[in-house]
N, C-alpha and C positions, 0 to 999 in steps of 0.2 A: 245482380251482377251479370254481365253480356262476356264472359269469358268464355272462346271456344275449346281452349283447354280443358276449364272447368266441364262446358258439355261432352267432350270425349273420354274424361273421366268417370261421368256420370253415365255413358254409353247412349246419349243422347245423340250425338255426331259418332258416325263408324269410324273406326281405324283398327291397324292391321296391331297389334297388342304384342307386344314382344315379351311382356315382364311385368308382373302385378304382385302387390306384394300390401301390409294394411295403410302404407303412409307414400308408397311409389308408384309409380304408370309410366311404363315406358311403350312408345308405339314408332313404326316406321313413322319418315319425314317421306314425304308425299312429294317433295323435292328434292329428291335425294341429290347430295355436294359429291359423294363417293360411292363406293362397289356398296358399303355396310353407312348408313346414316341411320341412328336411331336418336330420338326425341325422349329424354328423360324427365320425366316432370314430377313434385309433391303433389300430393294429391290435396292437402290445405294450400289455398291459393295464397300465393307470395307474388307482388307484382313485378319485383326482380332481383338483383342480388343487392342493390343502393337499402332494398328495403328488409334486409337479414339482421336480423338482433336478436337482445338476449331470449326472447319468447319465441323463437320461431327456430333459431339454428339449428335445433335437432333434428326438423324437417329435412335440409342441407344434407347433416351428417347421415342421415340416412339414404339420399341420395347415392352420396361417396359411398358408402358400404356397398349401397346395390350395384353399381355400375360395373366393375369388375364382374362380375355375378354374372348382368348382361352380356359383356364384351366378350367373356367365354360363350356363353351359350350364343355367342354368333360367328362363332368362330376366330375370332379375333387375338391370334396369340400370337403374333408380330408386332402386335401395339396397335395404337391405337390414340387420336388423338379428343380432347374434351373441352369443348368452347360454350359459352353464354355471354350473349351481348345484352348489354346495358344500356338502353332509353334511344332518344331517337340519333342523336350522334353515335353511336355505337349499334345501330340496323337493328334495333329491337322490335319484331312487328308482332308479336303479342304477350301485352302485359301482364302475364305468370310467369314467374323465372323458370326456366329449361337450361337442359343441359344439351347438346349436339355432342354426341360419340360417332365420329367416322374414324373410318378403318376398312381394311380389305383390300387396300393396294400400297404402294410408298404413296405419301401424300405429299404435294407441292410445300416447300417451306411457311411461304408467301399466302396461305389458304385459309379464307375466314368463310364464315356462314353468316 
């Protein structure tokens, strides 16, 4: 499998690690959309949310529990918003589902990643 997700999980590709936990990795977006962009990701690869079922969901749910987790510990307690796009009509450019947490300013209505 050629997922760069997967090698920044595996600490094969560097990134800046916000949040580690035994089933989550959260690391800065190297792109950043806003002031706080952080990159949520499972750490068992899921190719994206079309591919979420009964065997995998709790990967997801463990997500959602961590993400607040993160969003504090970045200071983030104005809110904050949480997107993942879906396949190529939906700007998915790498196939492990992620989550995008921006926050850190008011953010445009109108604002995807």
């Amino acid at each position: 499998m050629d997922c760069i997700f997967c090698a920044i999980i595996r600490g094969e590709i560097p990134s800046k690690k916000l949040y580690e936990d035994e089933a989550v990795y959260s690391f800065a977006d190297i792109n950043p959309q806003a002031p706080v962009h952080a990159l949520v990701v499972p750490k068992k690869h899921i190719p994206s949310a079309d591919a979420i079922n009964g065997e995998n969901a709790d990967e997801v749910k463990k997500i959602f529990c961590a993400i607040p987790k993160i969003a504090a510990s970045l200071g983030l307690k104005n809110g904050y918003r949480v997107i993942t796009n879906v396949g190529e009509d939906g700007c998915q450019s790498v196939k492990h589902i992620h989550f995008h947490v921006l926050g850190g300013a008011k953010l445009p209505e109108n604002m995807g990643v």
